[in-house]
TIROVEX-277346 format. One line per field, with one value per residue (C-alpha): x, z, y; residue number from 1. Coordinates in steps of 0.02 Angstrom, whole numbers, plus 50000, padded with zeros to 5 digits. Example, Ala and Ser with C-alpha at 12.3 -4.5 7.8 and 13.67 -1.06 7.14 Angstrom:
% residues 2
xx = 50615,50684
zz = 50390,50357
yy = 49775,49947
n = 1,2
***
This chain:
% residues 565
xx = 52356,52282,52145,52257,52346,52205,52119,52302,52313,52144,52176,52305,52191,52125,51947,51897,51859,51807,51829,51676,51704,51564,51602,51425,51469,51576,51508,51497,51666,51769,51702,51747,51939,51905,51855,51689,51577,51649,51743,51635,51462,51350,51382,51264,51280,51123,51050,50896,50751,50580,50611,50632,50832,50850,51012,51101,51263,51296,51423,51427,51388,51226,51186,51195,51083,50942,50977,50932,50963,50821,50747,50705,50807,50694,50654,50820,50856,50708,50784,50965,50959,51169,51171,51331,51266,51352,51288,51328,51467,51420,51584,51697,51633,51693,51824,51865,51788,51927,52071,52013,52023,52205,52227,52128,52246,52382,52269,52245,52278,52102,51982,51831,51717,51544,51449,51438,51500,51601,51728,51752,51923,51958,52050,52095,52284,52320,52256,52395,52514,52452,52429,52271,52080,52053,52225,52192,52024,52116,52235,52083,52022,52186,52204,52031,52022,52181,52098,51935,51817,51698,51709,51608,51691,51620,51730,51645,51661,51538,51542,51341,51367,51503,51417,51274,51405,51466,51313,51189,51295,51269,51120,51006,50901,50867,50804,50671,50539,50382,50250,50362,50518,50614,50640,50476,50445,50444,50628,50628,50572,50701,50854,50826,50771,50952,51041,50961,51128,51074,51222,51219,51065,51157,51142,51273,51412,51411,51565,51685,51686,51847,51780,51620,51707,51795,51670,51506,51573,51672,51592,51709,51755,51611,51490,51391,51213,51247,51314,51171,51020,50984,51016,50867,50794,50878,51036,50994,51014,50823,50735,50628,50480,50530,50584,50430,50325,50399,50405,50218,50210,50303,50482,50586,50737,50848,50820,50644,50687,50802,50639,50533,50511,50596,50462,50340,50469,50527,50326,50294,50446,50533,50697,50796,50750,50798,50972,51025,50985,51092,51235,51220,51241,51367,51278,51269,51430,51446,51624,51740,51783,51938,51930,52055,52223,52246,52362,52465,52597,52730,52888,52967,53139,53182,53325,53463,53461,53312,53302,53223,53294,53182,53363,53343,53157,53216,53348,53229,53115,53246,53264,53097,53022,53103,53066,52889,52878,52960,52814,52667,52754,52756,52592,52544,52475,52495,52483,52361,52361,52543,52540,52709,52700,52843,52843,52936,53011,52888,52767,52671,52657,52662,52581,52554,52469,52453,52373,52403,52325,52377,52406,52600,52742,52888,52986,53015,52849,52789,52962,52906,52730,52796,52925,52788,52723,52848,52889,52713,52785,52845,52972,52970,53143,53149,53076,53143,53042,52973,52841,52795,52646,52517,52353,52250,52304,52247,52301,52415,52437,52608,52687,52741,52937,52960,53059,53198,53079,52942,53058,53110,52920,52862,53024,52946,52768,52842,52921,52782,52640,52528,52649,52692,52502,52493,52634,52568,52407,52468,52570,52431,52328,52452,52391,52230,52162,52133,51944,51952,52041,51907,51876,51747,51704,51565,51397,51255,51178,51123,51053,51188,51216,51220,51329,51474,51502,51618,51723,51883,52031,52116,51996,51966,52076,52067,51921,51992,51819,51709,51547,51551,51382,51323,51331,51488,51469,51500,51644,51541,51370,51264,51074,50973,50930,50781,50823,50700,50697,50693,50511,50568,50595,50611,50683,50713,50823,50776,50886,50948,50895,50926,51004,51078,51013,51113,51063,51155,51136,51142,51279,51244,51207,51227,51090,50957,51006,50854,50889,50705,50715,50723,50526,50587,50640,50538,50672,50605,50727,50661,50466,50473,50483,50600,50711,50814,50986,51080,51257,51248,51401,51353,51407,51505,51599,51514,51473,51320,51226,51050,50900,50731,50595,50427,50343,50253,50194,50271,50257,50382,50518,50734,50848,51033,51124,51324,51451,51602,51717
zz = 51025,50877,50863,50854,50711,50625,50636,50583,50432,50380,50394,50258,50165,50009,49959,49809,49660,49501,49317,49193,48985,48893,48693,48640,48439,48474,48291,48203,48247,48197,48061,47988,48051,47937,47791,47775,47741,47682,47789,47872,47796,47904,47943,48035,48066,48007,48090,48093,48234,48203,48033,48007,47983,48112,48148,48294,48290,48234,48198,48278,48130,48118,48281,48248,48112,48203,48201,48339,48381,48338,48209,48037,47892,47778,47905,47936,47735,47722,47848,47784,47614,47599,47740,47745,47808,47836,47885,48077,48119,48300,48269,48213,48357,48500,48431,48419,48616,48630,48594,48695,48829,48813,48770,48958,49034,49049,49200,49288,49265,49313,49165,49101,48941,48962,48781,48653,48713,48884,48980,49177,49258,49439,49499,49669,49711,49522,49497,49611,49475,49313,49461,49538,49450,49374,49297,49246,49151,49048,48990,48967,48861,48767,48718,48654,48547,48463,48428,48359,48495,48593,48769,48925,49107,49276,49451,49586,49716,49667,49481,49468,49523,49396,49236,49303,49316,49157,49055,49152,49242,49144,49063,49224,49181,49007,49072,49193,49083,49132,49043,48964,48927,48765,48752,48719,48550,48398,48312,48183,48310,48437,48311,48292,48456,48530,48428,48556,48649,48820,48889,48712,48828,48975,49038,49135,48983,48986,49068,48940,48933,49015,49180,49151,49188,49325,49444,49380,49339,49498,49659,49815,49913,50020,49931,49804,49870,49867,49677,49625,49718,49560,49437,49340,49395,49234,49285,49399,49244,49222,49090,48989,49045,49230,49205,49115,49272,49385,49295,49301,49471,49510,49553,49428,49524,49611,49770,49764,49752,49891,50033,49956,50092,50009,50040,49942,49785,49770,49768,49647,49523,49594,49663,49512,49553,49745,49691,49566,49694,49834,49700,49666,49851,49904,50002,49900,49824,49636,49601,49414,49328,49203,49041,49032,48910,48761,48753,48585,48531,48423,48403,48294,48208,48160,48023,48000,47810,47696,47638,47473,47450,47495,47575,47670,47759,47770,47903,47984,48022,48071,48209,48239,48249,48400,48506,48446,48493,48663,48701,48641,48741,48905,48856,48834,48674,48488,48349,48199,48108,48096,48014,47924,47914,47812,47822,47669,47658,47595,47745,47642,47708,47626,47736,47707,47826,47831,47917,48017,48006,48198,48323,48339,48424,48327,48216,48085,48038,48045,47933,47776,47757,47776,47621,47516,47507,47509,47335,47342,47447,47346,47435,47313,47395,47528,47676,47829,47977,47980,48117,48154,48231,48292,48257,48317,48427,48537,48689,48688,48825,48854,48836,48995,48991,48940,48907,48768,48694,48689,48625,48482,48439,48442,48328,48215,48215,48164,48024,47960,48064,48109,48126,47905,47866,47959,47879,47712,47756,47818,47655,47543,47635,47607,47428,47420,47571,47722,47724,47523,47617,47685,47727,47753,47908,47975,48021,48093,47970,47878,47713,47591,47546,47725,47795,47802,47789,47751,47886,47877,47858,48008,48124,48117,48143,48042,48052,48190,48163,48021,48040,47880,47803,47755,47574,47454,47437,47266,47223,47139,47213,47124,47144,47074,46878,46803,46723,46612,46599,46437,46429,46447,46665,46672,46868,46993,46894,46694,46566,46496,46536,46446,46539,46484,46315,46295,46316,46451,46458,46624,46602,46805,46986,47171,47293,47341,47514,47576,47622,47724,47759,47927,47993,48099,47950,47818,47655,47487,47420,47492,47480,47369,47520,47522,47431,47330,47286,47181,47106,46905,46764,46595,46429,46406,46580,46689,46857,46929,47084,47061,47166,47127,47235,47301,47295,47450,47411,47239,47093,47114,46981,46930,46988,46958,47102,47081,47012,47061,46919
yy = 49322,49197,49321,49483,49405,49366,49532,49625,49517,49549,49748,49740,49635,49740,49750,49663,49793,49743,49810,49781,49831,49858,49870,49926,49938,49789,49695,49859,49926,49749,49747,49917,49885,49735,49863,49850,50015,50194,50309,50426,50329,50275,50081,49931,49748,49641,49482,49376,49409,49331,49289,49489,49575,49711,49801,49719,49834,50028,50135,50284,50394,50254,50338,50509,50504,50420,50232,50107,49938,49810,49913,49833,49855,49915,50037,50094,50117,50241,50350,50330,50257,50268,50150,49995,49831,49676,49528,49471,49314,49289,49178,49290,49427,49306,49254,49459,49460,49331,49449,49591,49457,49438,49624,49653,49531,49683,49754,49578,49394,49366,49425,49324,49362,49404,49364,49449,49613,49650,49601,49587,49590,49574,49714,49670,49723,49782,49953,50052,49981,50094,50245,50214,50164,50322,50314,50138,50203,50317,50185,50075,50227,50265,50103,50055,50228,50168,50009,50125,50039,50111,50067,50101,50060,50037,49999,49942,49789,49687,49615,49687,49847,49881,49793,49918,50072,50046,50034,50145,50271,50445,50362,50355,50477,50420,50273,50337,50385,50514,50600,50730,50668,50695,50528,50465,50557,50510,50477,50605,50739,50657,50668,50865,50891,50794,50945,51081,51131,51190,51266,51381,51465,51498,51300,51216,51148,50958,50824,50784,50603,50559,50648,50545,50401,50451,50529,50424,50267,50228,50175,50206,50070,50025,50136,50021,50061,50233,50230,50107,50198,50313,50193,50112,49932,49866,49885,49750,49641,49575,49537,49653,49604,49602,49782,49838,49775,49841,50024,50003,49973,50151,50052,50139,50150,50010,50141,50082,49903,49908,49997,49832,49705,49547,49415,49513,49539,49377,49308,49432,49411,49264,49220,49312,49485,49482,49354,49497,49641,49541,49497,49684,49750,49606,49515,49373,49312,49308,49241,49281,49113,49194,49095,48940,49005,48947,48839,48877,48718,48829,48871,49005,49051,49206,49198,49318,49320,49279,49093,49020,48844,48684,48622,48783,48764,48549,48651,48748,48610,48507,48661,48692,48501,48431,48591,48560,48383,48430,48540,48378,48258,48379,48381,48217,48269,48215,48314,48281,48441,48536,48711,48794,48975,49055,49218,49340,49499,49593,49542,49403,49235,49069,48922,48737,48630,48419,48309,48140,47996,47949,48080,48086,48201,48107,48240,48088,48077,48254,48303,48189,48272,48435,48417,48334,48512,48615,48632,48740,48882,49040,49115,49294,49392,49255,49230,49304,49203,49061,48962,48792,48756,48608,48681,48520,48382,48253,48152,48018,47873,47849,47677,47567,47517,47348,47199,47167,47034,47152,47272,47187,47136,47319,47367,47218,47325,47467,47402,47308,47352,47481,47639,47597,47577,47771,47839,47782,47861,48011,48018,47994,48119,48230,48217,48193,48242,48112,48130,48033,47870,47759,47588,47440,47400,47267,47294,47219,47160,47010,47121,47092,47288,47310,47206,47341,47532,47658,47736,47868,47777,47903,47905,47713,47537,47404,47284,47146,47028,46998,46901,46778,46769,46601,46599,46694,46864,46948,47039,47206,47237,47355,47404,47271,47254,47164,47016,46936,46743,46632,46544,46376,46348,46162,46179,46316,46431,46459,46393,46559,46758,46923,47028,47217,47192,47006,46822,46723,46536,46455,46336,46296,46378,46379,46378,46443,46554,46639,46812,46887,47084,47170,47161,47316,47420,47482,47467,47522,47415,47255,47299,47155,47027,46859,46839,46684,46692,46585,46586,46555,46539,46576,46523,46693,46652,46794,46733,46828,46837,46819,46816,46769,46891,46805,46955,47006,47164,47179,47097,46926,46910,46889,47015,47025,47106,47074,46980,46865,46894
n = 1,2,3,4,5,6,7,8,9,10,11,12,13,14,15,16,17,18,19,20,21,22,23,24,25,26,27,28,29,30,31,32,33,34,35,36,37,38,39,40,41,42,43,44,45,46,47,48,49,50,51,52,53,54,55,56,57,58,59,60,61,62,63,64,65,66,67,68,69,70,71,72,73,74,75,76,77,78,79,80,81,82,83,84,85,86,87,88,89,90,91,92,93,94,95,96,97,98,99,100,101,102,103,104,105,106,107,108,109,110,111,112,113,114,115,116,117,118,119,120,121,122,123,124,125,126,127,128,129,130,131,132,133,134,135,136,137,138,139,140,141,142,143,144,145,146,147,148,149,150,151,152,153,154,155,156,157,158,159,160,161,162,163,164,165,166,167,168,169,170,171,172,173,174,175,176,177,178,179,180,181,182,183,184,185,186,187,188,189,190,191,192,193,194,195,196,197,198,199,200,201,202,203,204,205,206,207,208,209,210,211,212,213,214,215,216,217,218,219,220,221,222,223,224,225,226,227,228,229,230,231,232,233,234,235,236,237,238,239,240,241,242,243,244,245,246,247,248,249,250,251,252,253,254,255,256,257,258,259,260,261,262,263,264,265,266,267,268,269,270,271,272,273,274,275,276,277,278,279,280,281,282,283,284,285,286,287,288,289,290,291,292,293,294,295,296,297,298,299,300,301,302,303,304,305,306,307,308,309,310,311,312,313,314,315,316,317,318,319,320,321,322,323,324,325,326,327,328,329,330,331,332,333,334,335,336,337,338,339,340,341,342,343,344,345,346,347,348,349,350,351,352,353,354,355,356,357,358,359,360,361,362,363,364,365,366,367,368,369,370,371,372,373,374,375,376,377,378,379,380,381,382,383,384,385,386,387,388,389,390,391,392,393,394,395,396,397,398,399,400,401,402,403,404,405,406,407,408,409,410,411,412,413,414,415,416,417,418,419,420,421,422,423,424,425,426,427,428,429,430,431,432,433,434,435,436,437,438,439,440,441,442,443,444,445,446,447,448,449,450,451,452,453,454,455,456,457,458,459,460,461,462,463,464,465,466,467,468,469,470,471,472,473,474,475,476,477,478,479,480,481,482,483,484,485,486,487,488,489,490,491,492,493,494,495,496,497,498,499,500,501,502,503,504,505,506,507,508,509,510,511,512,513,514,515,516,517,518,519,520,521,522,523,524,525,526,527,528,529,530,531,532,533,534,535,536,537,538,539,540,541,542,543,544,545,546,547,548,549,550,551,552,553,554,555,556,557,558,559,560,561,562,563,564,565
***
């Protein structure tokens, strides 16, 4: 009975199909919905290989006029000299890859990215909703030819056999090369001989394109190794090199890789070859890890009638903030960058954005910041909708419930404690910009200039221990000045010096403290070995910090380094 059951729920069980997208001018084609190039001009995406720019992305009019990927620049402007080029942002192309992930999310919840140019959705249970997969592909068409990309599509049920459906079905035979095939001339004679039109001469008429990717580019269920057999070994996703090899060796076809006895592959090209064959056929399992959400903390108001008064946004963000700080502390997150978006009538947008010095979720200390800047914002004819949101935030550890003692002390803290010192900080940032506050903070050290260093105020506490050296520090250090003593030394320190172009008596002094440099460290400032200091007054009331240098491998000498006054 167990077994019956088992077996009746796996007949109703569907097979897994999945959906790969292949954007070949993916670069080339955001950018010209971006602007770039002229309508109807040839267009091409440059980036660096070997120290050499070669076109990584064309148009499709860069195609048609015999343009290929990889090829140099220069090259490509003697063939086409009215040629548009931009230069490539890998960046900005995944972060476009990015949005045709969400956009693919309408066929299935489970969609992953595959850099830098497809996509590969899981299919499994979805495709009767848009009518079945060949519906689905025209919708996948439809949509992506209002969005001007190129796509390519492939269904199979195994993730390798439709990345190798999508960008080698219809293209099999131009990727089986022999003695006399078109596509090994040269590219000039190539471009006009690609204009011969075969069914003009009584030859069958070619597949429009949507019909192309109906029939090639979907493998029945159950039928990958028939729908792979006359594909090309590179659609096995090897290497170059693997694929050149094996072309030489007659296995142009994954039919031929499949007859191979499997011992004798994998010695000869390793465990890759025979893993992608097996991922291709099923029989090993290649699972689809769908890319995390983004998780967006924002919250929007649309308003009936356009605003323009600063007592006007204070309202909306007194509408907008605690939603907002609902959604961090669900979280458990703090925000430390909060964006306002106002948006105006005539579809401009005004935005100001602050920053905190201490992650935080509490409306009364995100509010202040805000209205610091929003006397910035030009409303024009009002604006009509406006959008809070926390562009960068952090976790926060949530307090434990305590006493009415400890209470009352962390009420004190707030008031005079650390929560003031961050709101002041946060307010000055506002202003200034947080990365301009800094302070000292100790290090290990026993050189005088580097006993501490400079840290962001936000990102850093407060100092809590200070190692004190054994002699005074100065109040201003600066990098050491020659100072030239009078000729008369009757004891350790000389009875006046000249210093910045004035004489100084010695009226008295303090020390010596022997200060040796770091053996471990080779300073350039403290080539001239041990040093001496001593703390003089003068007879013009200065109170300097000098230091006499026993030149070890310098020339010995006075040297003025700071002062106490």
């Amino acid at each position: 009975m167990y077994e019956n059951k088992i077996g009746t729920k796996a007949a109703f069980m569907p097979n897994r199909r999945i959906l790969s997208l292949w954007f070949p001018r993916l670069a080339a084609e955001r950018a010209v919905r971006q602007g770039y190039g002229l309508p109807g001009a040839p267009f091409a995406v440059v980036g660096q290989e070997n120290n050499a720019q070669v076109l990584v992305s064309l148009s499709a009019e860069a195609e048609m006029v015999g343009l290929v990927r990889g090829q140099p620049l220069r090259d490509a402007h003697a063939m086409c000299p009215e040629l548009q080029t931009k230069l490539q942002n890998a960046y900005r192309d995944l972060a476009f890859l990015a949005v045709l992930r969400r956009w693919a999310g309408k066929f299935s919840p489970w969609v992953a990215e595959v850099p830098p140019d497809g996509l590969v959705v899981d299919l499994t249970g979805c495709a009767h909703l848009f009518g079945g997969e060949e519906a689905l592909l025209d919708v996948v068409e439809a949509d992506c030819t209002g969005l001007g990309l190129t796509v390519a599509a492939g269904i199979a049920d195994t993730l390798g056999a439709a990345w190798a459906l999508a960008r080698y079905s219809g293209n099999g035979s131009d990727n089986l090369r022999s003695g006399d095939d078109i596509a090994q001339e040269a590219r000039a004679t190539r471009s006009r001989a690609a204009k011969r039109r075969h069914w003009e001469r009584g030859g069958t008429a070619p597949v429009g394109r949507a019909k192309l990717l109906k029939t090639n580019r979907i493998a029945a269920p159950g039928q990958t190794r028939t729908a792979l057999a006359g594909l090309p070994v590179a659609a096995l996703r090897l290497d170059a090199e693997t694929s050149a090899t094996l072309a030489r060796l007659g296995i142009r076809k994954i039919e031929d890789v499949i007859g191979q006895p499997r011992a004798a592959l994998a010695r000869r090209f390793g465990r890759q070859l025979v893993q992608r064959l097996d991922q291709a056929l099923g029989i090993e399992p290649e699972p689809i890890t769908p890319a995390r959400p983004d998780v967006v903390f924002a919250v929007r108001l649309t308003l009936p009638e356009p605003i323009g008064l600063e007592a006007d946004i204070a309202a909306a963000l007194d509408r907008l903030l605690p939603p907002l700080s609902d959604k961090l502390r669900d979280a458990g997150r703090g925000a430390r960058s909060v964006r306002l978006e106002c948006f105006r009538t005539d579809h401009g947008v005004q935005l100001i954005e602050v920053n905190l010095a201490r992650p935080a979720a509490d409306p009364d200390r995100i509010k202040p910041l805000l209205m610091m800047k929003v006397d910035s914002l030009d409303a024009g004819f009002g604006f009509d909708m406006v959008r809070l949101s926390a562009t960068e935030t952090e976790p926060v550890t949530p307090h434990q419930h305590r006493g009415h003692a400890a209470a009352a002390s962390d009420g004190k803290v707030r008031l005079t404690g650390t929560f003031a010192e961050d709101d002041l900080l946060g307010r000055i940032g506002a202003r200034i910009g947080l990365h301009v506050i800094t302070r000292l903070h100790p290090a290990d050290s026993h050189i005088p200039e580097k006993s501490s260093h400079f840290v962001a105020a936000a990102w850093a506490g407060p100092a809590e221990a200070w190692v004190r050296p054994a002699g005074l520090r100065p109040i201003e250090m600066w990098r050491t000045e020659i100072v030239t003593p009078g000729e008369d030394q009757p004891g350790p320190l000389p009875a006046h010096i000249f210093w910045r172009g004035r004489r100084h008596d010695i009226l008295g002094g303090f020390g010596p403290e022997r200060i040796a440099p770091e053996w471990w460290l080779d300073d350039p400032d403290w080539r001239t070995g041990l040093r001496d200091y001593w703390r003089v007054t003068t007879h013009r009331g200065d109170r300097l910090w000098l230091y006499f240098a026993h030149g070890d491998t310098m020339s010995s000498g006075w040297f003025c380094q700071g002062s106490f006054c």
